[in-house]
Every structure is written in C-alpha cells, then in structure tokens.
C-alpha atoms as one frame of an Amber mdcrd trajectory, in Angstrom:
protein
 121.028 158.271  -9.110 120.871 158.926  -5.397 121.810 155.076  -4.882 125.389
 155.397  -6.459 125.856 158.717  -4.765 125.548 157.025  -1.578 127.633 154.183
  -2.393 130.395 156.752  -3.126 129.893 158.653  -0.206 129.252 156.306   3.178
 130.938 153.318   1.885 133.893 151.386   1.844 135.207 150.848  -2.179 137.212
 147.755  -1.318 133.663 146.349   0.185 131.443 146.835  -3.360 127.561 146.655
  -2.904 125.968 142.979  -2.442 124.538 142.186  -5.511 120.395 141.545  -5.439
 118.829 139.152  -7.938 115.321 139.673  -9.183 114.121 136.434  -8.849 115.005
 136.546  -4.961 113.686 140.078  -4.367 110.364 138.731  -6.009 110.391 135.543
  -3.946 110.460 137.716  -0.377 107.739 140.156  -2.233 105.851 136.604  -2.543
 106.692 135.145   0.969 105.182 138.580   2.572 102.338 138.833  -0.157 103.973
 142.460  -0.806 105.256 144.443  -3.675 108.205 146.595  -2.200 108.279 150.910
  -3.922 109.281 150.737  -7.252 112.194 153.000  -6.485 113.545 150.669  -4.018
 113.713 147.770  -6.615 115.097 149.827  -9.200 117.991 151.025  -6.641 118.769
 148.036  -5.230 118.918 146.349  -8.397 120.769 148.121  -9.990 123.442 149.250
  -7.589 123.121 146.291  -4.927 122.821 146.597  -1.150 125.499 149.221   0.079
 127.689 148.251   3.197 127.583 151.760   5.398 130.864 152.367   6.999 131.113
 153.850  10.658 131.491 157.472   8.782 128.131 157.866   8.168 127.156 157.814
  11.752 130.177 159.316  13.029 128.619 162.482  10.599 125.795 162.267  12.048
 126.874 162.591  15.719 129.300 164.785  15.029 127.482 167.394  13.759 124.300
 166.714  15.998 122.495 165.843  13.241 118.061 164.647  13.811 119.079 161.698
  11.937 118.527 158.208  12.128 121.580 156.262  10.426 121.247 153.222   8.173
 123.651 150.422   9.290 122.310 147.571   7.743 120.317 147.290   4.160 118.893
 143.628   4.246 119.035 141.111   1.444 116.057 139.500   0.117 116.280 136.787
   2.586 116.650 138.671   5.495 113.665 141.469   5.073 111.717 138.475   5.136
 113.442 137.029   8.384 113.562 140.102  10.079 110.108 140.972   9.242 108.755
 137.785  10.360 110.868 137.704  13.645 109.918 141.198  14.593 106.304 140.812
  13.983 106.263 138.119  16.499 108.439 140.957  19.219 106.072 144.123  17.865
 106.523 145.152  14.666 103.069 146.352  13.178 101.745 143.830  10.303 101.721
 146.301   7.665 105.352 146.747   7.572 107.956 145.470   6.059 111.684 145.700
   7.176 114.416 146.674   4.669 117.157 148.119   6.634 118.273 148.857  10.145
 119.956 151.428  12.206 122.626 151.074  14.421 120.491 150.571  17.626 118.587
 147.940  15.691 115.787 149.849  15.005 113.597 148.854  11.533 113.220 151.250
   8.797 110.232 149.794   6.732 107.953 149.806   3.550 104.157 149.887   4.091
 102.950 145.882   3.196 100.012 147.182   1.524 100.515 150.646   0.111  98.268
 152.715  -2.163 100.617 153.426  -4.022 104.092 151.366  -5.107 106.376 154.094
  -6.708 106.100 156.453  -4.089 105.860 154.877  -0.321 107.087 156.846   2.856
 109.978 155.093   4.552 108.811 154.478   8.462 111.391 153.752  11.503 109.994
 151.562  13.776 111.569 151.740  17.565 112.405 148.229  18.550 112.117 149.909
  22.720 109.145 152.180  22.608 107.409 150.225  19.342 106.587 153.444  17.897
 106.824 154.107  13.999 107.547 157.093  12.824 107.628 158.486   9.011 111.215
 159.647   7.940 110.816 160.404   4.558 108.428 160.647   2.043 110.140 157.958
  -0.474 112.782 155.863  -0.512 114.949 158.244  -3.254 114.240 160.936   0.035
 115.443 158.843   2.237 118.704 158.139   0.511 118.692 161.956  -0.495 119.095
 162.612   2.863 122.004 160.797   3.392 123.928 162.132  -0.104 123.012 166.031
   1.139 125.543 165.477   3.889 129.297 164.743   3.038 132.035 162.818   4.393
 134.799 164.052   6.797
C-alpha cells in the first residue's frame, strides 16, 4: 500500500506512525457530521499517522518540484480542532482538514462528498483562502509523494 511506502520513504524509523483508533476517528466523523474517503480510513488505520521528516520537503525544493509538502497528518482530535478553528479564520464549510503543509496551509476532504471511496484531496491557502484540487484521491495524493525518492 501507498501508506507504508511513504512511511518508509519520508519518515523517521525511530519515530513509528501514531497509532489511530476507530472509535476516535468515528467520534471526529460524528463531531463534523462527516464520513472521511474510505481510503483515508483504511490508511490511517492501518498504518497510523506518519511523522514527515524535513527530507521530504528538502526533495521537493531541491529539485523545484510543483509540490505542496505534507508536514503535519492530524489525529482525530485535531482535524476536528483545526477544522473548527479555521472555519471561524476562512476555511470553506464543506471541508474538512486532515493534514497540513509546512506554511500551514490545509489539505482537506470534501464534508459532504458524493462519493466516500474516492474524494479529491483540496489545499486550502490559509493567505489568499483559495482551495485548490491536488489530487484526485487520497491513495493519489500519497502516490505522489512515493513516485519521488529520498536523497
């Protein structure tokens, strides 16, 4: 899976995945009155929330890559938190944030999508409040990151 790929790749083995439980991942789904993408569950819950290192973004501005890095993959707790508190500085309703970059910009889950085991994974822009789509799914999105390869 594209998860553990990831894991191996942009992260730190001494610093092992944060483990996500079910019951807490369902509790924020309930809190937001959302059901996150099916492959994003599956993922996370399996493999846990990985811990980038600075290598992934250091491959990304080394080789000039159009790239947004992920810095941050938030717990249970915090998409909720983050969600709430950025709704309240811009962030659209219908998303929900999952992870961030290292600018603090959101990358987000539609709140109400057609369709829960395929959703496009949307960067919002904290400065400009603009979302744009950077992937079609979340296993893209994580693709994306496995195509390239460490120093």
């Amino acid at each position: 899976m594209s998860m553990s790929r990831f894991i191996t790749l942009w992260t730190h083995p001494d610093h092992a995945p944060e483990p996500v439980m079910e019951d807490k991942l369902a509790a924020a789904e309930g809190v937001l009155k959302a059901r996150l993408p099916s492959d994003y569950r599956e993922a996370i819950l399996e493999f846990g929330l990985p811990r980038p290192t600075i290598a992934l973004l250091d491959t990304i501005c080394d080789r000039n890559l159009d790239l947004d890095d992920v810095s941050d993959f938030f717990s249970p707790q915090d998409i909720v938190a983050h969600t709430e508190d950025w709704r309240d500085l811009g962030l659209p309703e219908e998303l929900i944030a999952f992870a961030n970059d290292c600018m603090g910009n959101l990358f987000c889950f539609a709140a109400n999508p057609s369709n829960n085991s395929e959703q496009p994974v949307f960067l919002w822009d904290h400065d400009d409040k603009s979302v744009e789509t950077v992937a079609p799914s979340f296993t893209r999105w994580i693709e994306n990151y496995c195509s390239l390869s460490a120093h």
